[in-house]
N, C-alpha and C positions, 0 to 999 in steps of 0.2 A: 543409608549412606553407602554400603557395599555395592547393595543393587545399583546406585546408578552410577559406582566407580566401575562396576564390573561392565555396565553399558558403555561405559566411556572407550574402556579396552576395545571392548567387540569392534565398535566403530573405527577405532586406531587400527588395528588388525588389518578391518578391510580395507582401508585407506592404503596399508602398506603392503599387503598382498594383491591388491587388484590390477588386473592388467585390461588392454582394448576395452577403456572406457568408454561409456557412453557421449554421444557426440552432440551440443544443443540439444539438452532433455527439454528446454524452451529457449527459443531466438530472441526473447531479450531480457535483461535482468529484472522486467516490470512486466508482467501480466497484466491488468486493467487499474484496480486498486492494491493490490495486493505485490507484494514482492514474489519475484520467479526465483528458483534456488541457483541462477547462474547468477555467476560473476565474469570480471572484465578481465581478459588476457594482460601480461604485465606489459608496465608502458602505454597503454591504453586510455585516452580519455573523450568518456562519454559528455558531449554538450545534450540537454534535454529542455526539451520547450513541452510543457502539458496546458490543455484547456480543459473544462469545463461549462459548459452552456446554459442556459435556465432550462427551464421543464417544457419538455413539447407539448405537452397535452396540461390537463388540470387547469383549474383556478386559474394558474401561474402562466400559463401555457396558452398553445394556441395561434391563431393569424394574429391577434392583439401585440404576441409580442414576436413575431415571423418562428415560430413553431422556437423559444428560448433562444434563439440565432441574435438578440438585441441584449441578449444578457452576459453576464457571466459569474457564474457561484463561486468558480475558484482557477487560479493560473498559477502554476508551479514554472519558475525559470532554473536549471544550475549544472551541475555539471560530476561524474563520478570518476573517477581515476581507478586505473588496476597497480595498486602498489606491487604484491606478487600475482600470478595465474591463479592465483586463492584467494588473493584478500583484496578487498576491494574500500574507497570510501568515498563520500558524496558530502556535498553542501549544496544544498536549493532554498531560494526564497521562495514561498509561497502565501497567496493572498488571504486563506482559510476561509472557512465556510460560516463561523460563528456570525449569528444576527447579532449585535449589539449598537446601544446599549440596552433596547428592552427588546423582549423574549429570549433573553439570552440564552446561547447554547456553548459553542466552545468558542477559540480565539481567534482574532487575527491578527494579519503582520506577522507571519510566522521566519523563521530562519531555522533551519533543519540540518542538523550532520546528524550524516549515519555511515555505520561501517558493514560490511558481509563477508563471511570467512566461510569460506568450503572447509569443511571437515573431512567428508568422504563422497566420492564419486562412483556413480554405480557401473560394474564392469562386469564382463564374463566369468572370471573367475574370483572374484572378489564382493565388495558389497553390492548388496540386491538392490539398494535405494543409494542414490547421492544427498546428504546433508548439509545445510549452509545454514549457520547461525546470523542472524541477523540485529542491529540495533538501533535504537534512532530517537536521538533527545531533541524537542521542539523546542525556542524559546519564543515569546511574545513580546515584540518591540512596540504594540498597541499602545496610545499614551492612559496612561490610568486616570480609571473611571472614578472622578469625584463630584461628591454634592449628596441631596437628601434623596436615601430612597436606592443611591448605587449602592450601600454595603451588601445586599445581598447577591449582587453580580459577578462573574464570574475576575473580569476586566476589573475589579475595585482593588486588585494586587496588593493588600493589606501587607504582604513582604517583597521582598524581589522574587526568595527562590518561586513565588505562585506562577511565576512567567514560564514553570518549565512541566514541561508533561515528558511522559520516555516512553519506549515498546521496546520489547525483546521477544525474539521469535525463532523458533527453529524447524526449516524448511526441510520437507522430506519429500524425495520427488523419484519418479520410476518413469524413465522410458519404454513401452510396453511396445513399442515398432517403429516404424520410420514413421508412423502418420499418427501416433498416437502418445501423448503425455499426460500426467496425472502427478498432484502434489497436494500437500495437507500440510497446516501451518497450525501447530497451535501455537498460541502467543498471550504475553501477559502486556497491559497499556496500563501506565500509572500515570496521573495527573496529580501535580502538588498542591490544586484548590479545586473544590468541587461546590456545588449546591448542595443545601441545608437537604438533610438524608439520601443526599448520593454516597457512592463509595468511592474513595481514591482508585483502588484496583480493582482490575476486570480482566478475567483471562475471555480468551475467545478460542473460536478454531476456524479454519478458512479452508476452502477447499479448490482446485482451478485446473482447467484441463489445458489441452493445444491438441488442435486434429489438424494436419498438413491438407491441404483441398490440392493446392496443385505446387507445381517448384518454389515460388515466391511466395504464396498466398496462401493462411493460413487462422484457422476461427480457434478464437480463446473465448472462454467463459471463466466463471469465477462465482462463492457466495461466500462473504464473512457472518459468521453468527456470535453474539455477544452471548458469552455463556455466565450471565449476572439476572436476575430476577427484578431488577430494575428495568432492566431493556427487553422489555415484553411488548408484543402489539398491542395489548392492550392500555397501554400506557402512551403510544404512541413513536417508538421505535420500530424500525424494521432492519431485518439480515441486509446490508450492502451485496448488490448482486450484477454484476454488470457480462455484457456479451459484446463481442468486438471481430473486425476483423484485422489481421496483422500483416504488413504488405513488404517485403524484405525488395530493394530496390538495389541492393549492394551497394551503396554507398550509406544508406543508412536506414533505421529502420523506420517507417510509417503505422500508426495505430488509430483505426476511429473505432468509438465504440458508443455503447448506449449502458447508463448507469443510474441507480437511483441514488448514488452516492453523490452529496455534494462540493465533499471534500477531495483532498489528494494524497494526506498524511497520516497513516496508520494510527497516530495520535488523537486524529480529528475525527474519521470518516467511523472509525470503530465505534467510539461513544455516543458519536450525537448525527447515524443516521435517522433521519424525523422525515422522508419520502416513501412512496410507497409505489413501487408500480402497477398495485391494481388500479390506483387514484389518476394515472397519467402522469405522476412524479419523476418522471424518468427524462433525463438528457442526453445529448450527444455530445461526446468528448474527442479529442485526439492526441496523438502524442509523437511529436518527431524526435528522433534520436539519432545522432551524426557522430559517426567515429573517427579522432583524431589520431594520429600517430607523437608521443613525445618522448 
């Protein structure tokens, strides 16, 4: 308990001694799946519209279905507010990725608040890294699965609270130049119903860059790793790993990328990635994000 009171300071410290802080360690608070350690300037509200695509390649994939362009795994609509230049919070509906009601994997109909709080901002004479705690409870307004044969499903919500899964994560990010970004997220994701020898919790760690190419234009990558012995490839999980390009138009930001991820919700996409991109399981995603003034 010392040690990580004594870490708490540290980070306070530089918070309060740092000065010529670093400026967009990444251009928007979304990297691909993964949350970026920015938040929204105060007054600030983000509209966000996210897609998902079916699989280019694979089984799935293909001219059959115009390379995933006739599908869609999952669509996030909603919106993030900057209460201060520090704290931020967000409510989006999103459609989830879960197959149900057989093979079941995780949920849908999801409804998502989450909130992001800068802790520390990395600057010249102060802290080396900028810090942003992040949180994010799903619920599932999916109608419950009944009849013979669904108790073992994820969707059979034996109580309410099973509608809710949560993450909490703490973003550590370093501007290393004008063209160059790096962040590390470890994170814990709880689910309040799982399948018979799953585990409710699972930390994971994520990792994600941003290289600047030219003034606007701008390539991010990313890989989430589930650090649980259940989510092994051999089991038939894989790391969510996606590459993108991120296109600043000044009035809002533009994002296509390619993902094996079929979800959009830290919730979702951590536990039950089941794509693989050696197989061609991988899609094209994009993400518009418009700044209002309120």
């Amino acid at each position: 308990m010392k040690t990580y009171f004594s870490l708490f300071l540290l980070v306070l410290s530089f918070t309060l001694l740092g000065q010529d802080d670093a400026y967009k360690t990444f251009k928007d608070t979304r990297v691909i799946n993964s949350q970026s350690v920015e938040t929204l300037p105060k007054g600030k509200l983000d509209v966000r519209i996210s897609h998902r695509f079916g699989d280019l390649a694979g089984d799935n994939g293909g001219f059959a279905t115009f390379y995933g362009l006739e599908n869609a795994s999952d669509i996030s609509i909603g919106a993030n507010y900057g209460v201060t230049d520090r704290f931020m919070i967000g409510l989006h509906r999103s459609k989830g990725a879960g197959v149900m009601p057989s093979g079941s994997s995780g949920l849908r109909q999801l409804l998502n608040a989450a909130f992001k709080l800068n802790i520390s901002r990395q600057s010249s004479e102060g802290a080396p890294v900028s810090a942003t705690l992040y949180g994010l409870s799903s619920f599932s307004t999916q109608q419950k699965l009944e009849g013979l044969g669904t108790e073992t499903l994820v969707a059979s919500f034996p109580e309410f609270n099973h509608r809710f899964a949560f993450h909490a994560s703490l973003i550590l990010a370093r501007k290393f130049s004008k063209g160059f970004s790096l962040q590390v997220i470890p994170a814990y994701t709880h689910r309040n119903l799982v399948f018979f020898e799953d585990k409710n919790g699972m930390m994971s760690i994520a990792a994600a860059t941003r290289i600047q190419l030219t003034k606007n234009l701008g390539l991010i990558g990313e890989i989430t790793l589930p650090l649980i012995d259940s989510r092994t490839t051999d089991l038939g999980y894989y790391p969510a790993v996606g590459v993108g390009l991120e296109i600043d138009t000044g009035g809002h930001i533009f994002q296509i990328n390619l993902t094996n991820a079929t979800a959009l919700m830290e919730t979702d996409y951590i536990p039950y990635t089941t794509s693989s991109w050696s197989k061609g399981q991988f899609r094209m995603g994009f993400t518009i994000s418009r700044w209002f003034n309120l």
